[in-house]
Every structure is written in structure tokens, then in C-alpha cells.
N, C-alpha and C positions, 0 to 999 in steps of 0.2 A: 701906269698903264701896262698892260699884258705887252707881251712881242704880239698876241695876236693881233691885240686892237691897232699897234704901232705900225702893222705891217697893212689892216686893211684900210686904214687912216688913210692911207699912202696909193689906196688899191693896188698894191702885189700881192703879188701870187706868191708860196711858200718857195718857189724856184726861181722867183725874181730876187728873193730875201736871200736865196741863198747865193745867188751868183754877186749880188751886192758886197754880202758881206764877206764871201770866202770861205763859206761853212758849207758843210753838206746839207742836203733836205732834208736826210732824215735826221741829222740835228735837231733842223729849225722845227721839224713835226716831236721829236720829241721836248723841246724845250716848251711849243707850244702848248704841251699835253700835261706840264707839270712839272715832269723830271729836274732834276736838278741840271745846271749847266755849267760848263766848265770857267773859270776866270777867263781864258781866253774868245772861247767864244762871247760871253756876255762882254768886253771889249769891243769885239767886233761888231758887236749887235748897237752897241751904243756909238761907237762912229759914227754906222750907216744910218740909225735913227737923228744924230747930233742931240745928245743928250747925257748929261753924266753918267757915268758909269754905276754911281750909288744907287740914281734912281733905279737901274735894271735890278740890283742886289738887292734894294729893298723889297722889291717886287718877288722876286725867287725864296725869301722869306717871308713872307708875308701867308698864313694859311692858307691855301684856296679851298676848300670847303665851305665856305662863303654860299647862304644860298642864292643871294642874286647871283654868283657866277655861274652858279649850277644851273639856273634857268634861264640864263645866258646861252650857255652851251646848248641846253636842247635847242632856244630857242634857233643858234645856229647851225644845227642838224636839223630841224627841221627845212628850213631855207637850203639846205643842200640836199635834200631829198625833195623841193619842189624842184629845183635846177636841174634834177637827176630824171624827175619825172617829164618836161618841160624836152630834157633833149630827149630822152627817150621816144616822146613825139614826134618829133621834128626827124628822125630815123624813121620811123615806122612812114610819116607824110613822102617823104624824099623816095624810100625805097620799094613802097606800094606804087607810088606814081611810076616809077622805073618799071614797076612788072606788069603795070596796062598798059604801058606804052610797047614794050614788048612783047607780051602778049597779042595787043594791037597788028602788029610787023607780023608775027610770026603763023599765028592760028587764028583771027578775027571772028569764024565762026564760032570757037568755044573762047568764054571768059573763063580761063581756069584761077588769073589771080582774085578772083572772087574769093577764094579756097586760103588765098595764103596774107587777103585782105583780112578776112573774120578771123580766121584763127591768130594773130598777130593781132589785130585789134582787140579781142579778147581779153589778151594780156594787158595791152597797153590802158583800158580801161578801169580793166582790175587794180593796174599802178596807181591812177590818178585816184580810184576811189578809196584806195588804200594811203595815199600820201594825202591829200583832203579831208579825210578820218570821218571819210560818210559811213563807212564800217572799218572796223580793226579789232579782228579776230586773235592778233597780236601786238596789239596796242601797248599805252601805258601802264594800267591797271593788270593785262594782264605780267609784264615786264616786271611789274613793283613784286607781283605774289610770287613770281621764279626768284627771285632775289631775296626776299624773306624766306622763300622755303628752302633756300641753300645757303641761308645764313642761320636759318634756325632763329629765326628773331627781327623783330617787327622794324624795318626804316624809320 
């Protein structure tokens, strides 16, 4: 198993991993990401997992290139850009509420957060239908042809 999957088995966070094991985050973001890792930290990582130390090392050789890892990966980028979208909301809900309530208190005859409702919703709209991929103007497809044309050669 990956450190990623070890770590979310566990549900921690990359700064639970890391206060665990005695590593820095961006270690555990870089080990998570591929890089190779040091014998010491892959000790410590197998400690806090309780698990030999081989199995980490077989792991950090092992190609990742793999395409089920690869669409793994997106699949979890995409699940952090619904979480992303998700609080993005939950901001916009919170803090629009705060400015008719204020509004409310201050000026009652003019709703000026009407003003700072739309324009703010606007965006937050635009998020969800961009992370839902009811449109993407910069999507996969378009992501694949920037990537072939700056590699000069087909994925």
C-alpha cells in the first residue's frame, strides 16, 4: 500500500502523519507524490503504520506509472476539488448571512448585500458547475492537448 492510502486507512491528515511519525509535511507530501524517501524516514513511517519496513521499500520501487494509480489520483483530485467547492459554499452561506444581517442593523431601507450576494454567488456557481463538469472550458480533454502540444507527441 501507498503511505497515501496507509495514512487515509487511518483517516489522517498529512500533519497528523507527520507529527506521528516525526517527519516534516512536506516530507510526507513529498513521499506521497512519488519522490523517493530517505531510509530514515521510511523507518519512521513504518513504525507509525506498524508494518515492516520492507513492505514501505517495496512500495518506493515499485513503478507508479501504473494506470489504475493514475486514475486514482485524479479520481482523488477530483474529491478535493468537490471538498473545495463544498466549503467554498459553506463561506459564501455564512458570510452573505452576516451582511443581511448587517445590513438589517445598519441601513434597513436599502438591501445593498443584494450587491455583494450576486456577485459572490456568481462565482460560487460558476465553481460548482465547473467542479460537477456540467461545462469545462478547461477540462480533461482540453489539459490532455496542452500536454501533447508541449510535449510534441501524443499521451
Amino acid at each position: 500500500m501507498t503511505v497515501r492510502k496507509l495514512r487515509l486507512k487511518r483517516a489522517w491528515s498529512q500533519e497528523q502523519l507527520a507529527q506521528f511519525s516525526g517527519l516534516n509535511v512536506r516530507t510526507i507530501q513529498r513521499i506521497e507524490r512519488g519522490q523517493k524517501a530517505g531510509l530514515e524516514s521510511l523507518k519512521a513511517l513504518a513504525a507509525v503504520f506498524d508494518i515492516e519496513l520492507e513492505q514501505l521499500q517495496q512500495e518506493h520501487t515499485v513503478d507508479n506509472s501504473k494506470p489504475y494509480q493514475e486514475q486514482e489520483n485524479r479520481v482523488i483530485e477530483h474529491v478535493q476539488d468537490i471538498k473545495g467547492f463544498y466549503s467554498h459554499l459553506i463561506n459564501y452561506l455564512v458570510i452573505v448571512l452576516g451582511l443581511f444581517l448587517l445590513n438589517f442593523i445598519t441601513s434597513p431601507e436599502y438591501y445593498w448585500a443584494w450587491w455583494a450576494a450576486l456577485g459572490w454567488g456568481i462565482g460560487v456557481i460558476s465553481h460548482g458547475l465547473s467542479v460537477f463538469e456540467v461545462y469545462s472550458f478547461f477540462g480533461a480533454d482540453w489539459e490532455k492537448k496542452q500536454i501533447e502540444k508541449r510535449l510534441g507527441r501524443k499521451l
